[in-house]
Jmol script that loads the backbone (N, CA, C; Angstrom):
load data "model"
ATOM      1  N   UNK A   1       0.816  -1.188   0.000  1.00  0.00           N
ATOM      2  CA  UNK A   1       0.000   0.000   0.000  1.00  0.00           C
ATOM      3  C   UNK A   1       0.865   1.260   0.000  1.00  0.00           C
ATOM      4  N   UNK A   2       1.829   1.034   0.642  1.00  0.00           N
ATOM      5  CA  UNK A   2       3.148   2.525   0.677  1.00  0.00           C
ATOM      6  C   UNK A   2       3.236   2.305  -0.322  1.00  0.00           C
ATOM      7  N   UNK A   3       3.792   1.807  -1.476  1.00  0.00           N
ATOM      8  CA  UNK A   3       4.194   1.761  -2.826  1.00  0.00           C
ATOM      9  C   UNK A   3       3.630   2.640  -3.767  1.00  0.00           C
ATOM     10  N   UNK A   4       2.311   2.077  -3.734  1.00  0.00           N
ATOM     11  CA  UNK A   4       1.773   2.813  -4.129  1.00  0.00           C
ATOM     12  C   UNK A   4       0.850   4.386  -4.170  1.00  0.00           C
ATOM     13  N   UNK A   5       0.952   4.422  -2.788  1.00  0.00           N
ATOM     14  CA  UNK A   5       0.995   6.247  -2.640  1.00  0.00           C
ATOM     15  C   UNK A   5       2.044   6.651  -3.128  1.00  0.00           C
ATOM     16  N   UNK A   6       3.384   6.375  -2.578  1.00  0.00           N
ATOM     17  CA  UNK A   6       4.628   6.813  -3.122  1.00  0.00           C
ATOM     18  C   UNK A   6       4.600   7.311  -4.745  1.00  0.00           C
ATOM     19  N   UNK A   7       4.303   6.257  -5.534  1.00  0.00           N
ATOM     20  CA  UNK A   7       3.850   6.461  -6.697  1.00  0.00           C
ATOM     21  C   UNK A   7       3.161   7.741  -7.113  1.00  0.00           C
ATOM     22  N   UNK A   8       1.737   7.345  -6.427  1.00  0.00           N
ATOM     23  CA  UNK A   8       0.758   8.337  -6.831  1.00  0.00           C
ATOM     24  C   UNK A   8       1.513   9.597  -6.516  1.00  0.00           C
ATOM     25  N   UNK A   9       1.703   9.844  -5.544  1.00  0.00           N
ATOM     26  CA  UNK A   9       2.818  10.980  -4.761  1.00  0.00           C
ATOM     27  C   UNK A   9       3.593  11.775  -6.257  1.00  0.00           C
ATOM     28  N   UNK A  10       4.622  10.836  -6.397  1.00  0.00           N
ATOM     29  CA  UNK A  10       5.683  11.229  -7.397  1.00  0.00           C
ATOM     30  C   UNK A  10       4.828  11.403  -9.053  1.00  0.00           C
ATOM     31  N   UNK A  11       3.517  11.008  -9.123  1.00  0.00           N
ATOM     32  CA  UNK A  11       3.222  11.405 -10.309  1.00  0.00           C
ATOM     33  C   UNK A  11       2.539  13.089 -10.175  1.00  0.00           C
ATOM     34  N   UNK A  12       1.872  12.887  -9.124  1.00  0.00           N
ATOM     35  CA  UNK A  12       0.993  14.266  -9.162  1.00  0.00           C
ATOM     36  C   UNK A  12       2.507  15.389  -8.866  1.00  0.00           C
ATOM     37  N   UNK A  13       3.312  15.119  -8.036  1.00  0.00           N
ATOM     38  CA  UNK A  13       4.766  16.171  -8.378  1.00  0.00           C
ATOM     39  C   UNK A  13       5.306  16.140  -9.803  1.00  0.00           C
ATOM     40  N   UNK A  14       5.455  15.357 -10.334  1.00  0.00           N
ATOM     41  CA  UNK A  14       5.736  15.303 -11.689  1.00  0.00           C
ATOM     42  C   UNK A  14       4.547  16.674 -12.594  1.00  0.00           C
ATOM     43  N   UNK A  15       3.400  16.244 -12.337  1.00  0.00           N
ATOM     44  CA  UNK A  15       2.455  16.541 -12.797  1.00  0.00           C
ATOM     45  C   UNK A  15       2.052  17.837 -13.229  1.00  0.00           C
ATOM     46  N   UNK A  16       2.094  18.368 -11.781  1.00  0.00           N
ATOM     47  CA  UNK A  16       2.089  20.116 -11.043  1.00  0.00           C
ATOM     48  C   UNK A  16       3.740  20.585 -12.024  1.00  0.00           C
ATOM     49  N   UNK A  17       4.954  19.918 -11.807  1.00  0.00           N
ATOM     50  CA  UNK A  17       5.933  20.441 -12.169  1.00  0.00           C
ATOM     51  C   UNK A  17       6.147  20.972 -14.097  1.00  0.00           C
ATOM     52  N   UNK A  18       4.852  19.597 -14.913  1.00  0.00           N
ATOM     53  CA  UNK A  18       4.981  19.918 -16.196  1.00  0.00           C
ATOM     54  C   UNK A  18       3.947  21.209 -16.375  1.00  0.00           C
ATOM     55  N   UNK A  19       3.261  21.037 -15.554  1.00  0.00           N
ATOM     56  CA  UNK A  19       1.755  22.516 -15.661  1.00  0.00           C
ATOM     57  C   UNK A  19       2.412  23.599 -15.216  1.00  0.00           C
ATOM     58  N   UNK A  20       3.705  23.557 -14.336  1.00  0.00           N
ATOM     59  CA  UNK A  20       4.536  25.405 -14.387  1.00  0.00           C
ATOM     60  C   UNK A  20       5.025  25.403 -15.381  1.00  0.00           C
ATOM     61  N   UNK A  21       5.996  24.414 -16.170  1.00  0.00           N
ATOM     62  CA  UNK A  21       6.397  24.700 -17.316  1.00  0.00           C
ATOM     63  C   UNK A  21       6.031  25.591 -18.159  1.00  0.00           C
ATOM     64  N   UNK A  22       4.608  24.710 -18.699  1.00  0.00           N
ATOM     65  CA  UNK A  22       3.399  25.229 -19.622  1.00  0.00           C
ATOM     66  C   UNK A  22       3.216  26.482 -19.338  1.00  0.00           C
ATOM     67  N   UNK A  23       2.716  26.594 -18.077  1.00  0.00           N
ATOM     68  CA  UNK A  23       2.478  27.941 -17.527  1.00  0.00           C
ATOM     69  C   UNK A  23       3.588  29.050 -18.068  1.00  0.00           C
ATOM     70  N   UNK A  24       4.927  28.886 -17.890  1.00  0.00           N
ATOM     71  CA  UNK A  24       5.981  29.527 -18.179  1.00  0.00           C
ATOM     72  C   UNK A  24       5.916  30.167 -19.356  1.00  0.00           C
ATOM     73  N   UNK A  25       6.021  28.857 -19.994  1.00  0.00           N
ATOM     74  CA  UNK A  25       6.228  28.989 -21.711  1.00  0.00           C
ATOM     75  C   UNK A  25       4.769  29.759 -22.312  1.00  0.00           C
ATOM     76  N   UNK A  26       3.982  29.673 -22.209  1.00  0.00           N
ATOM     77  CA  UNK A  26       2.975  30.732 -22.309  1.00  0.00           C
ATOM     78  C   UNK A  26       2.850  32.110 -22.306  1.00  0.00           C
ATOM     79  N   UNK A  27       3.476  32.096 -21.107  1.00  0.00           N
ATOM     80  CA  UNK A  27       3.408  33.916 -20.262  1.00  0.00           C
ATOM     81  C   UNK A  27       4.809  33.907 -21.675  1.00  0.00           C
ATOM     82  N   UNK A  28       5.719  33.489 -21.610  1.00  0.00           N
ATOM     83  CA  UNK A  28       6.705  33.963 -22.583  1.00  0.00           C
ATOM     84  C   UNK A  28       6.043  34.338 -24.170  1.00  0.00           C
ATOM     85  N   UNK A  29       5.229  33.496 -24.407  1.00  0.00           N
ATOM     86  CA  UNK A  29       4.640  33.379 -25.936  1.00  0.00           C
ATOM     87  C   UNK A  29       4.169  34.580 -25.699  1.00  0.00           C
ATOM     88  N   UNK A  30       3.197  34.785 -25.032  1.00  0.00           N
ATOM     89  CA  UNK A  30       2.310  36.045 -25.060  1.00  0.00           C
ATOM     90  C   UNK A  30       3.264  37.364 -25.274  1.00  0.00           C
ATOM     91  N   UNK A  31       4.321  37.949 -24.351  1.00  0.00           N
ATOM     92  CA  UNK A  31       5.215  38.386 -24.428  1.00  0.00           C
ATOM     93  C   UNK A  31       5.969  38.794 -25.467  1.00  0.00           C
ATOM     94  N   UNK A  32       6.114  37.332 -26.055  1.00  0.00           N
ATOM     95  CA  UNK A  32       6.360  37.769 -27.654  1.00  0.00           C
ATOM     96  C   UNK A  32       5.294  38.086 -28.503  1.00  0.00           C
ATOM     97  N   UNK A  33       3.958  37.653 -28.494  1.00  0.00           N
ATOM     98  CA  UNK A  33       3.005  38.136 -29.581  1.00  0.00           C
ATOM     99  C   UNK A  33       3.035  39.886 -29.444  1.00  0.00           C
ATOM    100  N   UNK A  34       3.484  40.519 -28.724  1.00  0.00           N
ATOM    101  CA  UNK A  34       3.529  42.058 -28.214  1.00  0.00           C
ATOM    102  C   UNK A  34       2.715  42.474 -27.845  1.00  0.00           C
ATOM    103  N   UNK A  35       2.125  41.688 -26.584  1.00  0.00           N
ATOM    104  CA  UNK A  35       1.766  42.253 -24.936  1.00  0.00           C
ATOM    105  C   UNK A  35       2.106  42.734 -24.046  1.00  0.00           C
ATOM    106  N   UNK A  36       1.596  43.128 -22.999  1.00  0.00           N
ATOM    107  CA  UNK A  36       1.493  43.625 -22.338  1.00  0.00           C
ATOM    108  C   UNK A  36       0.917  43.661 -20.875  1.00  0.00           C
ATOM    109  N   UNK A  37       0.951  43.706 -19.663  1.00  0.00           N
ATOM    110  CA  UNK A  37       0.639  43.502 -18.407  1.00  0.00           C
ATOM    111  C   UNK A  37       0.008  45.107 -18.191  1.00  0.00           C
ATOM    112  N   UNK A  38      -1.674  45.109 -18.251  1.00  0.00           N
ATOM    113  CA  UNK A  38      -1.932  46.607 -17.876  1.00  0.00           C
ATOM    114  C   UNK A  38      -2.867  46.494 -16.527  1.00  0.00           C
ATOM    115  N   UNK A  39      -2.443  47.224 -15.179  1.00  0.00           N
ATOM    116  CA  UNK A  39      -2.873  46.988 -13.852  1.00  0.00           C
ATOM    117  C   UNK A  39      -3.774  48.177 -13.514  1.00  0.00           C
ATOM    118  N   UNK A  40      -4.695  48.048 -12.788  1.00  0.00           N
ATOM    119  CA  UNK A  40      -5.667  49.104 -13.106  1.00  0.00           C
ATOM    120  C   UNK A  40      -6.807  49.351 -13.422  1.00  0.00           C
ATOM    121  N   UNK A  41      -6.935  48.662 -14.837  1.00  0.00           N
ATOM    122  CA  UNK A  41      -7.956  49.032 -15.509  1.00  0.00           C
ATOM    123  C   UNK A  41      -8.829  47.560 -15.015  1.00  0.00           C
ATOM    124  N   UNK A  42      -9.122  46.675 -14.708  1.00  0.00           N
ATOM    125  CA  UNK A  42      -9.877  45.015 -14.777  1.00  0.00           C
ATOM    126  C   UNK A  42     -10.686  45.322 -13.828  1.00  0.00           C
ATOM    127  N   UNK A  43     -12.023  44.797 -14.667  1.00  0.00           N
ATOM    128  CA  UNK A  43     -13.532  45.104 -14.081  1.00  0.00           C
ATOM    129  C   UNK A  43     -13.219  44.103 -12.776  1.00  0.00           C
ATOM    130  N   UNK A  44     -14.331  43.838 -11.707  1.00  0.00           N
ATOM    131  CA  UNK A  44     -14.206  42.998 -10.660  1.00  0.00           C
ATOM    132  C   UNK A  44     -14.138  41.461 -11.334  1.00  0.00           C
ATOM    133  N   UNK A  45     -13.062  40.765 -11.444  1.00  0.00           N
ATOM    134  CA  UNK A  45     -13.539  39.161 -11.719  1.00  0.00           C
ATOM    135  C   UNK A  45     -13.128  39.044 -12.903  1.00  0.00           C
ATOM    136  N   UNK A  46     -12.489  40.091 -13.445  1.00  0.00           N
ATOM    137  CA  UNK A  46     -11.855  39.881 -14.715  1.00  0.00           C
ATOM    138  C   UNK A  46     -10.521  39.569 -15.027  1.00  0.00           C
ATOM    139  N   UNK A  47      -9.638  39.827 -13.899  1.00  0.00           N
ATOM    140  CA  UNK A  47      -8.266  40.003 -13.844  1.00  0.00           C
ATOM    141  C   UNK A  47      -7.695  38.425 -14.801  1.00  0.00           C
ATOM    142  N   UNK A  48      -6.481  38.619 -15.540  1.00  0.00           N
ATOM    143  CA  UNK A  48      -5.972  37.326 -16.093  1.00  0.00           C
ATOM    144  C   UNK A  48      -4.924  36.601 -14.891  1.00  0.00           C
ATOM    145  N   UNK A  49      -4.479  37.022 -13.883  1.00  0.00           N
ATOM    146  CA  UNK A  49      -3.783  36.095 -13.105  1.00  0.00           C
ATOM    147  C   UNK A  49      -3.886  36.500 -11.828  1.00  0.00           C
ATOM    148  N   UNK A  50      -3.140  35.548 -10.535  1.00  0.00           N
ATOM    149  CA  UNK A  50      -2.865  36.387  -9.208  1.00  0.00           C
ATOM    150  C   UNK A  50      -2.568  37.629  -8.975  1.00  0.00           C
ATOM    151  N   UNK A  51      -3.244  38.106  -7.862  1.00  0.00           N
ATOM    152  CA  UNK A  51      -3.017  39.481  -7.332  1.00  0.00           C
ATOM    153  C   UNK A  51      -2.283  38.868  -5.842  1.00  0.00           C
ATOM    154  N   UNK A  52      -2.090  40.186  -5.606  1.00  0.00           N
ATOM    155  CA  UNK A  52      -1.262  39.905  -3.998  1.00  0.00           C
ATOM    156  C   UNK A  52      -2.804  39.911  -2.510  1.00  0.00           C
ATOM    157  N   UNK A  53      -3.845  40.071  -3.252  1.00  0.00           N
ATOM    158  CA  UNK A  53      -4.982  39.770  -2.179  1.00  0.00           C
ATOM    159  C   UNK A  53      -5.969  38.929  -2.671  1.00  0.00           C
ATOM    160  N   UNK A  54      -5.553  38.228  -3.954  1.00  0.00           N
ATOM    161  CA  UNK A  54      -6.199  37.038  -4.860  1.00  0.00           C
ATOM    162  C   UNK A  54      -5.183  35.981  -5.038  1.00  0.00           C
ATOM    163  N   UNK A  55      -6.050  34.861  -5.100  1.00  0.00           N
ATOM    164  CA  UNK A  55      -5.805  33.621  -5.481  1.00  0.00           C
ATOM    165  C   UNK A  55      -5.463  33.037  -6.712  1.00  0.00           C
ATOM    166  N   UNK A  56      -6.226  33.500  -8.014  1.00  0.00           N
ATOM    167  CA  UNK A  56      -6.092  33.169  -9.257  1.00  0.00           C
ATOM    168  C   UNK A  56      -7.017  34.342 -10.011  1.00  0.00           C
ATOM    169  N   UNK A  57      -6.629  34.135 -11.068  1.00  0.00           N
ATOM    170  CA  UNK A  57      -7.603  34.488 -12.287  1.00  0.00           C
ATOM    171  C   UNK A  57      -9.059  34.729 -12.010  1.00  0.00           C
ATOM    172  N   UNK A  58      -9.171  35.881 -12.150  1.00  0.00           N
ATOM    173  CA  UNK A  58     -10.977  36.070 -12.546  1.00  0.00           C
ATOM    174  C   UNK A  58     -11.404  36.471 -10.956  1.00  0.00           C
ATOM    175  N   UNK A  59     -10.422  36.560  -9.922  1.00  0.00           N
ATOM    176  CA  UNK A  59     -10.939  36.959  -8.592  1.00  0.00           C
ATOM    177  C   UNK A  59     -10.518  37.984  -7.474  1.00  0.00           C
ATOM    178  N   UNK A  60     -10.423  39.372  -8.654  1.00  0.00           N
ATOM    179  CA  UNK A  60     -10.475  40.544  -7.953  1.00  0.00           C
ATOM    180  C   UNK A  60     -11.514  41.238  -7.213  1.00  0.00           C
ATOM    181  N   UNK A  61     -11.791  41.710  -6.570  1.00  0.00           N
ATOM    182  CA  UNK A  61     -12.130  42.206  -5.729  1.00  0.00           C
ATOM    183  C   UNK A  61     -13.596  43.435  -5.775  1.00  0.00           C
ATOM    184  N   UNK A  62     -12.397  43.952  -6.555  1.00  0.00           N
ATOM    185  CA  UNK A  62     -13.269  45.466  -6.946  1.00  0.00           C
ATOM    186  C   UNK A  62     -12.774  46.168  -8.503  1.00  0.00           C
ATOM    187  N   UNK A  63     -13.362  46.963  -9.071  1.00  0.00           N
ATOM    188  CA  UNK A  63     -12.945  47.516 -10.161  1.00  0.00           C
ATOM    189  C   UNK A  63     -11.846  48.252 -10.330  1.00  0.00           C
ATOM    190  N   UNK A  64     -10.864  48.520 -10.925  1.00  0.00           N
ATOM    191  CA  UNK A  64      -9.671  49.134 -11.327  1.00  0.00           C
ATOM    192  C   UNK A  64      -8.526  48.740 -10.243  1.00  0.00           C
ATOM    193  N   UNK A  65      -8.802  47.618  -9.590  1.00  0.00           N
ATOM    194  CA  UNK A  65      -7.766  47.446  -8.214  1.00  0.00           C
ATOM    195  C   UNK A  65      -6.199  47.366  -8.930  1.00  0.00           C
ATOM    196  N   UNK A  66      -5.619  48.130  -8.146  1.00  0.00           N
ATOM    197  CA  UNK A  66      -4.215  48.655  -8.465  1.00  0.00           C
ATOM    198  C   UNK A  66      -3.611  47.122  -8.867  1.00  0.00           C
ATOM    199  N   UNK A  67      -3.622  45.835  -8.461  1.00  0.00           N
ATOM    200  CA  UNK A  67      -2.682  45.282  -8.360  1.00  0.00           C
ATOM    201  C   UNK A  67      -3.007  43.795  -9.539  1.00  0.00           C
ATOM    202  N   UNK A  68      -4.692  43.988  -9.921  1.00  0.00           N
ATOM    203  CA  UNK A  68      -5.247  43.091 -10.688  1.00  0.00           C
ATOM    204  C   UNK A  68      -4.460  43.993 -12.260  1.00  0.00           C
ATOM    205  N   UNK A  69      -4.373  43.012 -12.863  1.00  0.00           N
ATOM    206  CA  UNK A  69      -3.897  42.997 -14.244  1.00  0.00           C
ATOM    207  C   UNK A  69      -4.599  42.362 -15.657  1.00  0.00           C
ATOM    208  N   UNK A  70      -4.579  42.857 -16.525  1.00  0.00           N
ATOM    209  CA  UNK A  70      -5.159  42.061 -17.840  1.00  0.00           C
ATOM    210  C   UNK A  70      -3.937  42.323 -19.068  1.00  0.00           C
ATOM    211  N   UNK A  71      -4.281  40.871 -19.598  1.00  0.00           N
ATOM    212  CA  UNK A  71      -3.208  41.630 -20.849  1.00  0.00           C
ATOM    213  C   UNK A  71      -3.558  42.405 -22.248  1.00  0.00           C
ATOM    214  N   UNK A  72      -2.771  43.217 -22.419  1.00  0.00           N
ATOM    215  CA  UNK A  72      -3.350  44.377 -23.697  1.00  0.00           C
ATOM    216  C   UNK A  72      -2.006  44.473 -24.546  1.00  0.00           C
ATOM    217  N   UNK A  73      -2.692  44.638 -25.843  1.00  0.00           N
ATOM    218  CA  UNK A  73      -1.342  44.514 -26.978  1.00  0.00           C
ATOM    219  C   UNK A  73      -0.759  45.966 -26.814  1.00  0.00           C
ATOM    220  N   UNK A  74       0.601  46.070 -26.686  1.00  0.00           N
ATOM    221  CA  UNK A  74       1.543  46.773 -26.282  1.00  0.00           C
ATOM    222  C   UNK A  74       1.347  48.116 -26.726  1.00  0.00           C
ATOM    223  N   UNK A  75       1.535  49.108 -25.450  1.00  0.00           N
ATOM    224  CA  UNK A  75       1.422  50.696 -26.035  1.00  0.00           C
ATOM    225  C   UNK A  75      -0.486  51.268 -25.785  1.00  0.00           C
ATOM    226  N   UNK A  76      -1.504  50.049 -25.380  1.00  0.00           N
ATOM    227  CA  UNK A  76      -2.816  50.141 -25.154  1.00  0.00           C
ATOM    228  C   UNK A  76      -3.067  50.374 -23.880  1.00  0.00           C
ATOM    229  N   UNK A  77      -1.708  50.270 -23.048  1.00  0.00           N
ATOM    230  CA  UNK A  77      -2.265  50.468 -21.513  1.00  0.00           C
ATOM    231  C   UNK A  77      -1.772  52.087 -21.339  1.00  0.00           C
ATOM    232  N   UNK A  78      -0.908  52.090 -22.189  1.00  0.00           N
ATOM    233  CA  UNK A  78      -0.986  53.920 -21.818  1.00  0.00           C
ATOM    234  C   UNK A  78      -1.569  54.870 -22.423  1.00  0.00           C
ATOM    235  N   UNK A  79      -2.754  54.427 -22.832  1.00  0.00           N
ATOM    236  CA  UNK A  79      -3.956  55.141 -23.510  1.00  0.00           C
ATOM    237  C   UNK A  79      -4.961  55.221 -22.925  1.00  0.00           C
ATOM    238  N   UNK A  80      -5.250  54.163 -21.942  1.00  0.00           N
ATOM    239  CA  UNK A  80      -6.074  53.317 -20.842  1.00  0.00           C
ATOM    240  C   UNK A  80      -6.275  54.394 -19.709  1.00  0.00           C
ATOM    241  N   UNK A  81      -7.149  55.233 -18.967  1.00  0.00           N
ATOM    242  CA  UNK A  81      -7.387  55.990 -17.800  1.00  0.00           C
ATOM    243  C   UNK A  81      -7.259  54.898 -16.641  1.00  0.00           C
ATOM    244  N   UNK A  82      -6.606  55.204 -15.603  1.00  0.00           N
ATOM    245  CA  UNK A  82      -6.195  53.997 -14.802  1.00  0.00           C
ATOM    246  C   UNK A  82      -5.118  53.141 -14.458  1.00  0.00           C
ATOM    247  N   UNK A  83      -4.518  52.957 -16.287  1.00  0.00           N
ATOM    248  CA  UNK A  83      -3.612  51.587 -16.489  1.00  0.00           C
ATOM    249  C   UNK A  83      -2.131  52.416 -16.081  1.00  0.00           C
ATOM    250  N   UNK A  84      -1.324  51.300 -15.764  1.00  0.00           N
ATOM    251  CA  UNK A  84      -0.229  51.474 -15.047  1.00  0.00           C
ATOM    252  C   UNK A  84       0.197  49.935 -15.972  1.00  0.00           C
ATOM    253  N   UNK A  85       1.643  50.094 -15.938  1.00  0.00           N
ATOM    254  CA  UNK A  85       2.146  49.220 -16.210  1.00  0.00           C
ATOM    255  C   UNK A  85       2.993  48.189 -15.407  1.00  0.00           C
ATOM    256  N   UNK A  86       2.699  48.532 -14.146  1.00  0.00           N
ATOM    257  CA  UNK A  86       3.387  48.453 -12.487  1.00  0.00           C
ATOM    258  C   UNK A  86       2.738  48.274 -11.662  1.00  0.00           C
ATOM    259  N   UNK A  87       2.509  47.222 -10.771  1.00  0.00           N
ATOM    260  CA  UNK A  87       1.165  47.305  -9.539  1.00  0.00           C
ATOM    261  C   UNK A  87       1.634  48.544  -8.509  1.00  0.00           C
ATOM    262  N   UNK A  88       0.733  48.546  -8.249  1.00  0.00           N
ATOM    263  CA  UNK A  88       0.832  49.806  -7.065  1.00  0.00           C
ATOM    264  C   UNK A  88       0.383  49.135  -5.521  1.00  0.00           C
TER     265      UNK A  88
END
end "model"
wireframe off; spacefill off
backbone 0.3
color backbone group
């Protein structure tokens, strides 16, 4: 029966470890398509990733919260009333 938790164990670490990858290589792609990180402007529940008083994606708080972010093709967040390119 240890054996096999052990197992299960070492697959779900395996698992989690190929989904940061992905994760990685993504945020990089985007980066290159010529994006942008604009903080500020994201309706409540819209945000694309963690905030420092959120958990994940889609669970900000309130409207324009300094620290929620969305991504915008480059040079659109400083056109944006609000957007910062920097959490505050």
């Amino acid at each position: 029966m240890k054996k096999t938790t052990n197992i299960a164990l070492a697959s779900a670490v395996t698992g989690l470890l190929a989904l940061a990858g992905t994760a990685m290589t993504a945020s990089t792609a985007v980066a290159a398509e010529g994006k942008e990180k604009c903080y500020g402007v994201v309706k409540a529940g819209k945000n694309d990733c963690a905030t420092k008083t959120s958990s994940c994606a889609g669970t900000s708080k309130t409207d324009g919260q300094k620290d929620a972010f969305v991504m915008v093709p480059k040079g659109l967040c400083d056109r944006l009333v609000g957007g910062d390119k920097e959490a505050k």
